[in-house]
C-alpha positions in Angstrom: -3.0 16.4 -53.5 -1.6 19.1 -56.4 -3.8 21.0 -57.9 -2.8 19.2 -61.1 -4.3 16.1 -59.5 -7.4 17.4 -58.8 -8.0 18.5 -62.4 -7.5 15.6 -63.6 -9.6 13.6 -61.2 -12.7 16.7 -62.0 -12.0 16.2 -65.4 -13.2 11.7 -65.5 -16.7 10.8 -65.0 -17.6 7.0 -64.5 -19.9 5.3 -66.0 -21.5 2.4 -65.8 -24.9 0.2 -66.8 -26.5 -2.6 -64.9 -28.7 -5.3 -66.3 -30.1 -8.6 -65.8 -29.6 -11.2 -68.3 -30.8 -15.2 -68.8 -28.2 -18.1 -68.7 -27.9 -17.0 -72.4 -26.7 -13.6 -72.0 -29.8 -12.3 -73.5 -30.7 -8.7 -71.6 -33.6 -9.1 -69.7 -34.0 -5.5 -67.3 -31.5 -2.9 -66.4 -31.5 0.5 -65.8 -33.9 2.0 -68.6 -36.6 -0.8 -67.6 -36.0 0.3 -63.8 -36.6 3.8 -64.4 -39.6 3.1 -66.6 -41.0 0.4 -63.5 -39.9 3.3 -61.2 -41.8 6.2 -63.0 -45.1 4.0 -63.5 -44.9 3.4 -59.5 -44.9 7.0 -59.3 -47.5 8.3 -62.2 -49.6 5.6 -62.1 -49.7 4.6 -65.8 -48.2 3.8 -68.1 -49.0 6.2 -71.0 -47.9 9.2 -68.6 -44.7 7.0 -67.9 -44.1 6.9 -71.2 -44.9 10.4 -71.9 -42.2 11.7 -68.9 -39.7 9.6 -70.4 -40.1 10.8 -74.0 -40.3 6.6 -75.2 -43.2 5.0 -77.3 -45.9 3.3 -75.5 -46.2 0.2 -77.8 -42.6 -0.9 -77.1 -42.5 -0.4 -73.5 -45.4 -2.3 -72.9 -43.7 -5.3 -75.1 -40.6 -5.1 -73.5 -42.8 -5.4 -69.8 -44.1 -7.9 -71.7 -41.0 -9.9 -72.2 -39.6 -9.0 -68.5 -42.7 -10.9 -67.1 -42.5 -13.8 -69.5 -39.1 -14.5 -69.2 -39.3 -13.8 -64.6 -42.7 -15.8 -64.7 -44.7 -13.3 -62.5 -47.1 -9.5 -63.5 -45.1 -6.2 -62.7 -48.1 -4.7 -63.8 -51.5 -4.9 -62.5 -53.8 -2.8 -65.4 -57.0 -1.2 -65.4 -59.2 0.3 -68.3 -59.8 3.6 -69.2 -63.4 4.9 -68.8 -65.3 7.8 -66.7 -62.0 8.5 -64.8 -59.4 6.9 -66.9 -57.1 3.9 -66.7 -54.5 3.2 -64.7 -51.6 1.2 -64.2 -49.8 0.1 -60.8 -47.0 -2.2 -60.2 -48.0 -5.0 -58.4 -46.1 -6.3 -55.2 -43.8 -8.3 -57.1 -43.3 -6.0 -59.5 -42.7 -3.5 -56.1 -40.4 -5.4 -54.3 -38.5 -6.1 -57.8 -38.1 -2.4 -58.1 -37.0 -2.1 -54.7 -34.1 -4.5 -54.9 -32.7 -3.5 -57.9 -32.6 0.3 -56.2 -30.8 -1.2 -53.0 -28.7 -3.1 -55.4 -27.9 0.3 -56.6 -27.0 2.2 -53.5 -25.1 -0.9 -52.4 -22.7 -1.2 -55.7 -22.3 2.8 -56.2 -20.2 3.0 -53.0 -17.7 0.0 -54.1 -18.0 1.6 -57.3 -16.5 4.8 -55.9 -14.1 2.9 -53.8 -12.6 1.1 -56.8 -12.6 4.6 -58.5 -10.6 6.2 -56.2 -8.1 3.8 -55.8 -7.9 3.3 -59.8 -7.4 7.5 -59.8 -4.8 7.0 -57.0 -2.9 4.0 -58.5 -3.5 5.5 -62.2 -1.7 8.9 -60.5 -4.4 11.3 -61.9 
């Protein structure tokens, strides 16, 4: 490969969003909402989720909302505050959902780079 080849190659970055939609087309979780279900998992709650993230807690929690309407099963399993706080966990469900969807991820980001390379090759970049 020439060193002009490789500059150009450095010089693209790839992106790319996942999401799940109805029969519709009407988004119903992607990446943003898997990050959020992700950072809950790890924080424990929902208001420090929220906080990490730098989104409102009101729309979040509507959005979760909508997700477990429209999938008809809890992500969330919610306790009240009190003498120690509240706390929110995922619930298995909402675990193993989270789980596939980051599988799902490893999986497609290989054939992703596989179909990038050969577009840089064919594209002669």
């Amino acid at each position: 490969m020439d060193p002009k080849h490789e500059i150009a190659y450095d010089a693209l970055n790839l992106n790319y969003k996942f999401w799940l939609s109805d029969k519709d087309g009407k988004g119903i979780m992607g990446d943003g909402k898997w990050i959020i279900l992700q950072k809950i998992e790890e924080t424990g709650s929902l208001m420090a989720a929220t906080e990490a993230l730098g989104i409102t807690y009101r729309k979040t929690w509507g959005d979760l909302k909508k997700i477990e309407k429209t999938l008809g099963f809890n992500l969330l399993e919610k306790t009240r505050g009190g003498k120690e706080g509240g706390q929110t966990i995922l619930t298995e469900k909402g675990k193993s959902l989270v789980q596939a969807f980051s599988h799902f991820h490893q999986n497609i980001e290989k054939d992703i780079k596989v179909a990038f390379d050969i577009f840089i090759n064919e594209a002669n970049l």
